[in-house]
VEXLUMLO-530033 format. One record per residue (C-alpha): residue in one letter; residue number from 1; chain; x, y, z. Coordinates in Angstrom, 3 decimals, decimal comma, padded with zeros to 6 digits. Layout:
BEGIN
['A'; NUM; 'A'; [X; Y; Z]];
...
This chain:
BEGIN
['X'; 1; 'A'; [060,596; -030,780; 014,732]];
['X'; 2; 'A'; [063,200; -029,555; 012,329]];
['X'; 3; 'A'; [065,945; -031,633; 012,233]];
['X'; 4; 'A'; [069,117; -030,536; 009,770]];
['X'; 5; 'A'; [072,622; -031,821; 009,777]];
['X'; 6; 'A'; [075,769; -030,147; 008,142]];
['X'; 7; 'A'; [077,972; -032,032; 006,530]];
['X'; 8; 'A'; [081,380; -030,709; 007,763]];
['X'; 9; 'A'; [084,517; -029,789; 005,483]];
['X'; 10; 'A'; [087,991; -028,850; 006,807]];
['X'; 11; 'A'; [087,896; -026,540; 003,852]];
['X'; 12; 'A'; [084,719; -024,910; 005,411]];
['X'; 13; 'A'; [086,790; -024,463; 008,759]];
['X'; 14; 'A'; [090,086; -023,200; 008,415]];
['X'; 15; 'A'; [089,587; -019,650; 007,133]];
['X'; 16; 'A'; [088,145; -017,320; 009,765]];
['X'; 17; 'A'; [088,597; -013,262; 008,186]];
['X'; 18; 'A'; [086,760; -010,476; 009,050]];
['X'; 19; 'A'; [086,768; -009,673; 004,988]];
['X'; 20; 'A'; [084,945; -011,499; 002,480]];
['X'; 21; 'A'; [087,357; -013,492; -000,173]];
['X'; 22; 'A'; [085,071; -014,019; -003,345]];
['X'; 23; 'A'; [087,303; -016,774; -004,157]];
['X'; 24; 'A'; [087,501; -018,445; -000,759]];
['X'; 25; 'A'; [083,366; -018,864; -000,931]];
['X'; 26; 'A'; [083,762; -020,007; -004,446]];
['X'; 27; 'A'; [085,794; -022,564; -003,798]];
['X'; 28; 'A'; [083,640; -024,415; -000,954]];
['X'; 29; 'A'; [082,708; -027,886; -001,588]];
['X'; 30; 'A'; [078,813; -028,444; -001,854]];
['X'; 31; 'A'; [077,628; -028,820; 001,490]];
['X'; 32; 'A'; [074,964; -031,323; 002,250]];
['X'; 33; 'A'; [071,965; -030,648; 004,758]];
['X'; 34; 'A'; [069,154; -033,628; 005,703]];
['X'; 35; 'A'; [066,359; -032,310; 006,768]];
['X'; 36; 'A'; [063,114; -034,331; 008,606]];
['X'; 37; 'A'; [060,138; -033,002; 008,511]];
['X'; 38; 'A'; [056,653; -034,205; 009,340]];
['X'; 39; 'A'; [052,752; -033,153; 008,428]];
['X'; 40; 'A'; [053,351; -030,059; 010,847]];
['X'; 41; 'A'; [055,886; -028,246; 009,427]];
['X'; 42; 'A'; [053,978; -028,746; 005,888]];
['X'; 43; 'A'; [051,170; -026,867; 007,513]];
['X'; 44; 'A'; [053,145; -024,052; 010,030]];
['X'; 45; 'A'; [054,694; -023,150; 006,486]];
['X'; 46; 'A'; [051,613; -022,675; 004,851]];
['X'; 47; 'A'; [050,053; -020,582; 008,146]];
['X'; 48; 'A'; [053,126; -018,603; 007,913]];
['X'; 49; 'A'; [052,779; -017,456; 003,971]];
['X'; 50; 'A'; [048,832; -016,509; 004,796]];
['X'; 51; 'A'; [047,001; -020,021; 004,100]];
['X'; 52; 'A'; [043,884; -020,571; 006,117]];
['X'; 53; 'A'; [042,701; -017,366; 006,301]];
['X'; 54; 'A'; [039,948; -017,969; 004,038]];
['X'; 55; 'A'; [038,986; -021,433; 005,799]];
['X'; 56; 'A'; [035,712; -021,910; 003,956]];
['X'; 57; 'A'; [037,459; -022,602; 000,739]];
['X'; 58; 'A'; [038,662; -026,428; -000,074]];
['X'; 59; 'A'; [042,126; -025,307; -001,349]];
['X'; 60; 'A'; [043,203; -023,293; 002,187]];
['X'; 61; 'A'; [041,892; -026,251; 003,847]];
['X'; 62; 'A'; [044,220; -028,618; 001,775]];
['X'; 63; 'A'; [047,216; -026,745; 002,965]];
['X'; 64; 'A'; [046,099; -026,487; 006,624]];
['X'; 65; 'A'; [044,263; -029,233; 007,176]];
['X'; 66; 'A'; [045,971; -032,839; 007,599]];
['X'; 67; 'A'; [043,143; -034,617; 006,285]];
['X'; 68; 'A'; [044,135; -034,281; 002,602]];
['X'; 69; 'A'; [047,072; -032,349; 003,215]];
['X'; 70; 'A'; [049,132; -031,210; -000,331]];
['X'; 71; 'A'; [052,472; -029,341; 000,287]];
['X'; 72; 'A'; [052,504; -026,023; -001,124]];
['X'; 73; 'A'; [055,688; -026,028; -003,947]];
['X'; 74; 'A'; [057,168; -022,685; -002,447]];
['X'; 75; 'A'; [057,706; -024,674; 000,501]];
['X'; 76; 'A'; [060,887; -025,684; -001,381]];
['X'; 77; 'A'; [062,482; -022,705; 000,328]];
['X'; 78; 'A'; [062,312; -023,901; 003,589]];
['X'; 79; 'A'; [063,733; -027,547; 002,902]];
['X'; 80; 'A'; [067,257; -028,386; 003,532]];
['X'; 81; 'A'; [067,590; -024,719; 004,251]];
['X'; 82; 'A'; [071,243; -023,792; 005,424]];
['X'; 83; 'A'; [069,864; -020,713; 007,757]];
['X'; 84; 'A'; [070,967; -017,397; 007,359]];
['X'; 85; 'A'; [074,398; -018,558; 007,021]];
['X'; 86; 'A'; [076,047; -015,173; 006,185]];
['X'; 87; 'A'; [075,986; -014,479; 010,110]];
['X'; 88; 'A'; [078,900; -016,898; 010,693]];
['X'; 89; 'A'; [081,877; -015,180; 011,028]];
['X'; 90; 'A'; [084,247; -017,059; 008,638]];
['X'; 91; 'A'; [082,112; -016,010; 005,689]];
['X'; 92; 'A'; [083,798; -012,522; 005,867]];
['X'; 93; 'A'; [080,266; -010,816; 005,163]];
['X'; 94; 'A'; [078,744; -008,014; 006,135]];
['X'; 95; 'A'; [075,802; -009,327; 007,428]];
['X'; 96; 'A'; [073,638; -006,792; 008,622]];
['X'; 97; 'A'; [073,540; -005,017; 005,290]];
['X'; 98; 'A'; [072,456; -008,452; 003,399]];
['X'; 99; 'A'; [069,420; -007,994; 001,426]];
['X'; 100; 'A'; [067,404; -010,565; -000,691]];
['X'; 101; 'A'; [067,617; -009,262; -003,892]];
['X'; 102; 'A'; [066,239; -012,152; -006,429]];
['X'; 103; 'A'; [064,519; -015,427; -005,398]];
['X'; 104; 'A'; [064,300; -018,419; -007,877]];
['X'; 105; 'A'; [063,013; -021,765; -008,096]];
['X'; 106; 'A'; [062,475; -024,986; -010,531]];
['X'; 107; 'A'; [059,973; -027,157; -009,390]];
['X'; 108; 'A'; [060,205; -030,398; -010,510]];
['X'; 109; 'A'; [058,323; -033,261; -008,533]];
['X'; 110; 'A'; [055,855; -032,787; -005,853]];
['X'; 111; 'A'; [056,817; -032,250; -002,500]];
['X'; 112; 'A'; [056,510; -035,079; 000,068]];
['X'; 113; 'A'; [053,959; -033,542; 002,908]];
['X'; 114; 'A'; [056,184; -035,440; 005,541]];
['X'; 115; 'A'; [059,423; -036,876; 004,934]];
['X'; 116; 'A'; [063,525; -036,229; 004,746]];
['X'; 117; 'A'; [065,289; -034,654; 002,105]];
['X'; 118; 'A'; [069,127; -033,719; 001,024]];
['X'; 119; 'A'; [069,924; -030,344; 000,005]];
['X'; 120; 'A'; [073,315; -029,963; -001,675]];
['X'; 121; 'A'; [073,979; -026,039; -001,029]];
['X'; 122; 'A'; [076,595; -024,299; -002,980]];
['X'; 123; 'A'; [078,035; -020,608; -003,841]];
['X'; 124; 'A'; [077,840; -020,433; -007,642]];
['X'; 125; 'A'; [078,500; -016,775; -008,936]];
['X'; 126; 'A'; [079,592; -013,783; -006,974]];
['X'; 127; 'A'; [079,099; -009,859; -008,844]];
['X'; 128; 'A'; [081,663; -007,439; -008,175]];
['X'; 129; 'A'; [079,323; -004,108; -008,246]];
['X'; 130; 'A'; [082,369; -001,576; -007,117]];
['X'; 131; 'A'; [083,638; -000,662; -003,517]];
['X'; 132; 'A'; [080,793; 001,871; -003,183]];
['X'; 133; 'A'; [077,793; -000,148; -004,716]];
['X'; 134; 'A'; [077,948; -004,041; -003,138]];
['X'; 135; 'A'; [077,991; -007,386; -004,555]];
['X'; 136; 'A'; [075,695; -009,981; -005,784]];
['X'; 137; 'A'; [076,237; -013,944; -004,269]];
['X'; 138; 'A'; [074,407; -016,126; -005,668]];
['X'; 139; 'A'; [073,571; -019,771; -003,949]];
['X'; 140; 'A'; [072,068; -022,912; -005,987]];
['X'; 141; 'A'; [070,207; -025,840; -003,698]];
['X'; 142; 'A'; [069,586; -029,004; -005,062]];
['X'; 143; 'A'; [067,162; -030,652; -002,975]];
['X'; 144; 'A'; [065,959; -034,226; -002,859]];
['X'; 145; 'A'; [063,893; -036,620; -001,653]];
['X'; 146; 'A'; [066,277; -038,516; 000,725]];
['X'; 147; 'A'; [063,907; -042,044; 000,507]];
['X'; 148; 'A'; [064,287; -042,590; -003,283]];
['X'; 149; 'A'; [066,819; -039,876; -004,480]];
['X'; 150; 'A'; [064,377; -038,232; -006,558]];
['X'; 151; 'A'; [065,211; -034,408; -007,431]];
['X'; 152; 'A'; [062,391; -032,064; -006,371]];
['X'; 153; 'A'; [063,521; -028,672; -006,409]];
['X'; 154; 'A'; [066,474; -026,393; -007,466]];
['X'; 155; 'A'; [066,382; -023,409; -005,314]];
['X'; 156; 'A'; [068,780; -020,330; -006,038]];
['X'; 157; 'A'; [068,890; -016,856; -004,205]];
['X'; 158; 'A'; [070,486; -014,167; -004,746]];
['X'; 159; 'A'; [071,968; -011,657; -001,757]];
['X'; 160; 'A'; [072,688; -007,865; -002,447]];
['X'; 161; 'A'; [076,166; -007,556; -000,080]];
['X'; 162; 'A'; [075,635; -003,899; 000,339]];
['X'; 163; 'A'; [078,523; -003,696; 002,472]];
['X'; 164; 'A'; [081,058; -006,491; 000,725]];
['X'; 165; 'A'; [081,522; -004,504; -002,981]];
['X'; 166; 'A'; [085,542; -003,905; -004,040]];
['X'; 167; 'A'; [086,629; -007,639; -003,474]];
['X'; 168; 'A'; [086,216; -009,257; -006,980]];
['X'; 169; 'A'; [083,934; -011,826; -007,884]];
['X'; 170; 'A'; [084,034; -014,631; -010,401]];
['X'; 171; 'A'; [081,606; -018,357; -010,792]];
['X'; 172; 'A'; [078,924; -018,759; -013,376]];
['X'; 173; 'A'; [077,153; -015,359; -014,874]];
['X'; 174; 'A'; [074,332; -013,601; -012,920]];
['X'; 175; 'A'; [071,776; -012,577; -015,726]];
['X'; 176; 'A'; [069,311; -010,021; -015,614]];
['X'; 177; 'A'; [065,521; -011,012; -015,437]];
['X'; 178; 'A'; [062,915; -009,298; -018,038]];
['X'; 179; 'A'; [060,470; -006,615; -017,151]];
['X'; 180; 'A'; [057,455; -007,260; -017,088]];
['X'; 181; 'A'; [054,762; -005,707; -019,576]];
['X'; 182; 'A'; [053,836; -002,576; -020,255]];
['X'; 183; 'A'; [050,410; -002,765; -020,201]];
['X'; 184; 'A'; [047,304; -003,072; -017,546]];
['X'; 185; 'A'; [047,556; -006,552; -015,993]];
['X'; 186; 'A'; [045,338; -009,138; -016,874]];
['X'; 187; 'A'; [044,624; -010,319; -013,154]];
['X'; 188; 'A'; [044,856; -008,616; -010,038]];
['X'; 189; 'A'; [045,247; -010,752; -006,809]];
['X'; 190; 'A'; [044,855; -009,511; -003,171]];
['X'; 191; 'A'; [046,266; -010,883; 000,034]];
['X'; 192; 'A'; [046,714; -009,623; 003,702]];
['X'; 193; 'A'; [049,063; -010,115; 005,242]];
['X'; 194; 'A'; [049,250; -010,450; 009,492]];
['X'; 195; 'A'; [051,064; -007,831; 012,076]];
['X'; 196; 'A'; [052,521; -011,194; 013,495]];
['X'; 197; 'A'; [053,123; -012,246; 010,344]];
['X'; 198; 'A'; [056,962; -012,635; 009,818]];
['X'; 199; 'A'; [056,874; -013,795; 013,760]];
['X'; 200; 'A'; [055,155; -016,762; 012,512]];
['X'; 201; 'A'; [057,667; -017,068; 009,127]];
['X'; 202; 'A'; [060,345; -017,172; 011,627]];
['X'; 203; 'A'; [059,830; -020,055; 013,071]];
['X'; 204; 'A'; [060,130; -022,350; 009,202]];
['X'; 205; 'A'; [063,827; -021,470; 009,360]];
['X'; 206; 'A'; [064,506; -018,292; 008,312]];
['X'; 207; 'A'; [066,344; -016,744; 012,230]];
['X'; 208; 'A'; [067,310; -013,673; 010,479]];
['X'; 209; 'A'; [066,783; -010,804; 013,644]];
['X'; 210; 'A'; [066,221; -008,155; 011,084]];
['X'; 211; 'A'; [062,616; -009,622; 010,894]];
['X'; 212; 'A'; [061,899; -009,720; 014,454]];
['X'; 213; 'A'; [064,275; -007,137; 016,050]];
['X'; 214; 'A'; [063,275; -003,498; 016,216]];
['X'; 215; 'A'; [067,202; -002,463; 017,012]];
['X'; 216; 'A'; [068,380; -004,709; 014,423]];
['X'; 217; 'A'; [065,814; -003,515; 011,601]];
['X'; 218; 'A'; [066,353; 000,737; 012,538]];
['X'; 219; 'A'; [070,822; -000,547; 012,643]];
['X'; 220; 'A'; [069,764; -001,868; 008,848]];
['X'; 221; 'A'; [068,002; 001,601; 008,037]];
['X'; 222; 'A'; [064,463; 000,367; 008,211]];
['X'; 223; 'A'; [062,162; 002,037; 010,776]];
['X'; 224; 'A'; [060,800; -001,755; 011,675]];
['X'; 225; 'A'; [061,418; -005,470; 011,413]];
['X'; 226; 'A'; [060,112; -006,813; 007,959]];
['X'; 227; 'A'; [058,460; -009,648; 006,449]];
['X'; 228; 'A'; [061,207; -011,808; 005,291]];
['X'; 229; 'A'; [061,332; -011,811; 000,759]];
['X'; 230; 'A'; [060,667; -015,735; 000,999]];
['X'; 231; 'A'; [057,532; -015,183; 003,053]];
['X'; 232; 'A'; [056,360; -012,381; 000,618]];
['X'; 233; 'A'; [057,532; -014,898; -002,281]];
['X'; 234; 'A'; [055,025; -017,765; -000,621]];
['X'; 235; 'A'; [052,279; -015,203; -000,867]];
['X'; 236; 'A'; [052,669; -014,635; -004,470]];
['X'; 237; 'A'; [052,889; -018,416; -004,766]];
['X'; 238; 'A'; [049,327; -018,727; -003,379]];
['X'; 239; 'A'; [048,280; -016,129; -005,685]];
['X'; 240; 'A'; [049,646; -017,737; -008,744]];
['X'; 241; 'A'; [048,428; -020,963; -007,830]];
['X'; 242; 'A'; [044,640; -020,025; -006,867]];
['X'; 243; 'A'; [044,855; -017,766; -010,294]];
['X'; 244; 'A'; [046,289; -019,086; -013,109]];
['X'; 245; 'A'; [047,215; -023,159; -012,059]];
['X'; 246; 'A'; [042,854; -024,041; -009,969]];
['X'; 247; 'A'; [045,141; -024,398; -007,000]];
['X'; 248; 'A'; [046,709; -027,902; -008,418]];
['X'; 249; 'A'; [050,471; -027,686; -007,153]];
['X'; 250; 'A'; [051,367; -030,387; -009,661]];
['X'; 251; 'A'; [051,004; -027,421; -012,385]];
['X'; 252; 'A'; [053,446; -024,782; -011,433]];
['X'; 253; 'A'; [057,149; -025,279; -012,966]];
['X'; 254; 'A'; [059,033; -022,491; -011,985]];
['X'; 255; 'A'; [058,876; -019,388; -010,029]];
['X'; 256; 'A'; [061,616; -016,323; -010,344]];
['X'; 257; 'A'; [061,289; -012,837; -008,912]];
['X'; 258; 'A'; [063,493; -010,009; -007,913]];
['X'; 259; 'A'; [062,755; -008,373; -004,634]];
['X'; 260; 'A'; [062,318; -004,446; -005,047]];
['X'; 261; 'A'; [061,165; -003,484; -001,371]];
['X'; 262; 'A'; [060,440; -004,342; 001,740]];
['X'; 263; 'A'; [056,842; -005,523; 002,931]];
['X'; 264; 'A'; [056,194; -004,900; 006,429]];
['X'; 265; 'A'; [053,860; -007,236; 008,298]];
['X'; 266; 'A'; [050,122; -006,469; 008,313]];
['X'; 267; 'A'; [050,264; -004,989; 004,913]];
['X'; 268; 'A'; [048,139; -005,671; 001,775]];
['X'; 269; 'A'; [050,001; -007,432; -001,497]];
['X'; 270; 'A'; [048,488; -006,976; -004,621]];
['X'; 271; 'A'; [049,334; -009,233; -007,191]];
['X'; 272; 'A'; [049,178; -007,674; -010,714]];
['X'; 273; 'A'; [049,721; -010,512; -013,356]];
['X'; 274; 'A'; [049,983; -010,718; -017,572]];
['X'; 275; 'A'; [049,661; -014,024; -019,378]];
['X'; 276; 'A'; [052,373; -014,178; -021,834]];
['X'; 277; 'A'; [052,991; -017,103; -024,081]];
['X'; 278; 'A'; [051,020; -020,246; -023,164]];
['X'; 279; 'A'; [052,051; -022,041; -019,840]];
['X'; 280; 'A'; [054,190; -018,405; -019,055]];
['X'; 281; 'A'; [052,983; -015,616; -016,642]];
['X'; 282; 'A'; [054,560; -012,412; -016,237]];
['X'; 283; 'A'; [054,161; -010,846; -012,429]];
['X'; 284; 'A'; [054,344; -007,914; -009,989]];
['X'; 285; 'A'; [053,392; -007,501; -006,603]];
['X'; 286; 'A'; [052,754; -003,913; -004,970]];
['X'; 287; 'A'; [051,582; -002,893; -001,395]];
['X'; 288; 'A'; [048,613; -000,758; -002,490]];
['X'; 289; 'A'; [048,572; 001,826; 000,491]];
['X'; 290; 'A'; [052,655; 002,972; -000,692]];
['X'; 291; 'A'; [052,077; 002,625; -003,811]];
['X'; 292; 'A'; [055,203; 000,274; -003,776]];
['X'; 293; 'A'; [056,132; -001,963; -006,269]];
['X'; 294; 'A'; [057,792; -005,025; -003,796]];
['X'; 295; 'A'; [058,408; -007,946; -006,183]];
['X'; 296; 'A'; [058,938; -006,872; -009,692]];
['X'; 297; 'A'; [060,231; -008,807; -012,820]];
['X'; 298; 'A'; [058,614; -012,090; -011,913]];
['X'; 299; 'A'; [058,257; -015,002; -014,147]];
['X'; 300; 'A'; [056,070; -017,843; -013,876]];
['X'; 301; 'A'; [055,840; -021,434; -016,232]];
['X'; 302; 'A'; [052,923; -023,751; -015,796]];
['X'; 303; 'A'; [051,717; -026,930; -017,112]];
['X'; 304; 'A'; [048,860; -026,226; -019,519]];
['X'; 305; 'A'; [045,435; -028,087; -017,293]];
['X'; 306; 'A'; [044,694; -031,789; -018,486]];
């Protein structure tokens, strides 16, 4: 059972406006979530990012399985999350034209299996892109491990407000991430994803109707609900930890992407990847059958095996 509780501001309250104030958002206080969260969760998040379809091998069975269950590190997304927040009315925000646009996170103790944490959520940088073109919003979580205060994970996200550009912006600088090579990869990676796929996603957190709506998805201009970025980032997770870290979870230190398309569910993801310096990955992800390039400019650090 997912339990979260909001820490409530009177800050957070009194503004209700059907137009987003940059400043007003900036100017929140940190808002804390708990989350509980027990050996099932651990494994309905690893279902929902594709785990256990290849049963036979050891690794999918340590994510599934509670036996010698191990938490998989992009589970970080799900933790503390504050749900898809932008909904709520006194946010000002467009909602319905909200995309994912990047997706980054620091990984920096293993994740309890079971447990409660303490995400502090905040609204750190907002892009002014011009009335016509959007904004960026950027949101940093700190979350961690409520039993002995011990920081796991720094999660931030980035939202393209297609429909909230023209108001200003201000907060720390949004910088861009690097391409990656321009070269063959040096390891391709293939996954499948399910038709029920983002049905099952769902269900870790993420309510967001354009990913299980029809009418919602073909209002946002897509002929179909879609697999939610995060669940498309988990993939690529699995693929950079069966590929370049032997599956140990302990290894991988950071994860950054930007989000380039939408995947929908029962598509193949290929991941194309380049070793760069030592410990540092460059990575892509494409659905083969469009020829679609769906996570591009994706950086990955690793600890170096014992």
């Amino acid at each position: 059972m997912r339990e979260i509780e909001h820490a409530a501001d009177d800050h957070d309250l009194r503004l209700s406006t059907s137009v987003m104030s940059p400043q007003f958002l900036l100017d929140l206080p940190a808002q804390t979530i708990v989350h509980s969260y027990t050996k099932r969760d651990t494994m309905l998040y690893a279902l929902a990012v594709g785990a256990g379809q290849s049963f036979d091998e050891e690794a999918e069975q340590n994510f599934t399985f509670e036996t010698h269950l191990v938490a998989l590190p992009t589970m970080a997304v799900v933790l503390a999350y504050p749900g898809f927040w932008q909904m709520e009315p006194r946010y000002g925000i467009d909602w319905r034209r909200v995309l994912h646009a990047e997706q980054s996170c620091e990984f920096h103790a293993a994740l309890p299996v079971e447990g409660t944490v303490r995400g502090e959520f905040k609204i750190d940088a907002i892009k002014d892109k011009g009335a016509s073109k959007g904004a960026l919003l950027r949101t940093r979580r700190l979350i961690y491990d409520a039993s002995d205060g011990t920081l796991l994970a720094t999660v931030r996200q980035l939202s393209f407000l297609r429909g909230d550009g023209g108001r200003g912006g201000g907060g720390d600088a949004i910088g861009p991430l690097a391409s990656v090579p321009d070269r063959e990869p040096d390891q391709v990676y293939r996954l499948t994803t399910r038709p029920e796929q983002a049905l099952i996603y769902r269900l870790t957190g993420d309510s967001n109707p354009l990913h299980a709506s029809t009418l919602v998805a073909r209002a946002a201009g897509f002929e179909r609900p879609l697999l939610h970025g995060l669940c498309t980032y988990g993939f690529v997770g699995r693929a950079i930890l069966a590929a370049a870290c032997g599956n140990d979870t302990t290894r991988l230190r950071s994860l950054d992407c930007r989000f380039t398309a939408p995947v929908y569910p029962g598509e193949r993801i290929e991941v194309r990847m380049w070793q760069e310096a030592e410990g540092a990955m460059a990575f892509q992800a494409i659905v083969p059958e469009r020829g679609k390039v769906v996570i591009d400019k994706g950086r990955a650090l690793m600890e170096l095996a014992k």
